[in-house]
Structure formats: C-alpha cells, structure tokens
N, C-alpha and C positions, 0 to 999 in steps of 0.2 A: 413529481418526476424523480422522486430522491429514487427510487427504485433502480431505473436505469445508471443513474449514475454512480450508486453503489456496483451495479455489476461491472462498471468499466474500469471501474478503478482497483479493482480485487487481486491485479496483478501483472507484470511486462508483459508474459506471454497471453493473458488475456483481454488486455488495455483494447478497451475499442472492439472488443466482440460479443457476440451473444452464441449462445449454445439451442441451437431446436432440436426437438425428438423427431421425425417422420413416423409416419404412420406406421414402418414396419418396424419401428426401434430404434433405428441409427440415430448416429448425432451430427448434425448438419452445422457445423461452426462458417460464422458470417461477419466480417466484418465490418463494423456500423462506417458509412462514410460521413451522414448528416442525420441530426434528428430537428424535429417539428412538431408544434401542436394547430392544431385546426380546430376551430367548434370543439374545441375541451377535449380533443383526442390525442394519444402523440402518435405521430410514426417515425418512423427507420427509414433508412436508404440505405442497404446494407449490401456489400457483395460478397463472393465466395473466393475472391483473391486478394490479399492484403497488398501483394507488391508488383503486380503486372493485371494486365486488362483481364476482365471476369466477368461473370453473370454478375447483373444488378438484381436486386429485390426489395421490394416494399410491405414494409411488416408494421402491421396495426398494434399498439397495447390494449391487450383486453384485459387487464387484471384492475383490479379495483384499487383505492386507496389504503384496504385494510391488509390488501395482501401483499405477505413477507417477500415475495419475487415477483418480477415481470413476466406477462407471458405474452408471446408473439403469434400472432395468424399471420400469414400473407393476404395480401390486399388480393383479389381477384374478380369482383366485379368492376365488369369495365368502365362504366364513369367513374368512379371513384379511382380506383388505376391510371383512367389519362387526365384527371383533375391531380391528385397526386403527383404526377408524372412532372406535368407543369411546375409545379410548386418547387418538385426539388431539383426541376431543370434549371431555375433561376437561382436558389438556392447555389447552388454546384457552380452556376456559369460566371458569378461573383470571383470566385477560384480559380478559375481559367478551365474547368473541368467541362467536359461536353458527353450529356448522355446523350446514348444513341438509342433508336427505339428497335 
C-alpha cells in the first residue's frame, strides 16, 4: 500500500487526495476520508469536498505491486458497493461521522 501513501503525502495542498482522469479528460480531484483492505484489495472512501458536506465515492486499486502509481476505478457494482458501503459506515461511525445513502 506504499503507493497510496506516497501520494498523500506529496504535499499540503495534496495531503489526503487523489487526482482521477474522466473519461473525457478532466481531472476529478477527491479527497480520501478512509482507506481499507478487503480480500487483498484496498479501497477509498473518498469525497469531492474537503471542508463541507459532498459526494461520497468508493474507489477500488487496481494497480498492481510493480506499478510506480495507484490507479482508481469507482466501485459500481452493487453488491460490492453496499458490502463496501457497510464497512466504511462503521469505519466512519467510530468518528462520529454518519454516511448517508
């Protein structure tokens, strides 16, 4: 998992986020609120507001151990999405933090 945590730490204004492409180019910057592994996988709980309420999102690593960067899918199949969901509901609720669905 050194992957991630090299990117979080790369600097203030990026502490705690990740950068994604969209499909038509753009760059979708997210900030991580929790990470987790599962059956050898890790995810994200990332939103798109660092300091007020925002979209939540859940991003898979797909990158392998050899590769120099992390790369993020969003989770979108739905069992996996409300198995996830769960995990970092409790994760979160530790915090006092409450997702909403």
């Amino acid at each position: 998992m050194g992957h991630l945590d090299d990117m979080l730490n790369e600097g203030n204004d990026l502490e705690n986020s990740v950068v994604l492409k969209t499909d038509d180019g753009e760059e979708l910057r997210l900030y991580v609120l929790e990470q987790t592994q599962i059956n050898g996988e890790s995810y994200l709980l990332a939103a798109d507001s660092k300091d007020e309420d925002g979209e939540c999102y859940l991003l898979r690593d797909t990158s392998g151990p050899e590769d120099p960067e992390a790369s993020y899918e969003f989770v979108d199949e739905d069992g996996e999405l409300e198995y996830m969901s769960r995990i970092f509901e409790e994760l979160m609720g530790d915090l006092g933090v409450a997702i909403e669905k």
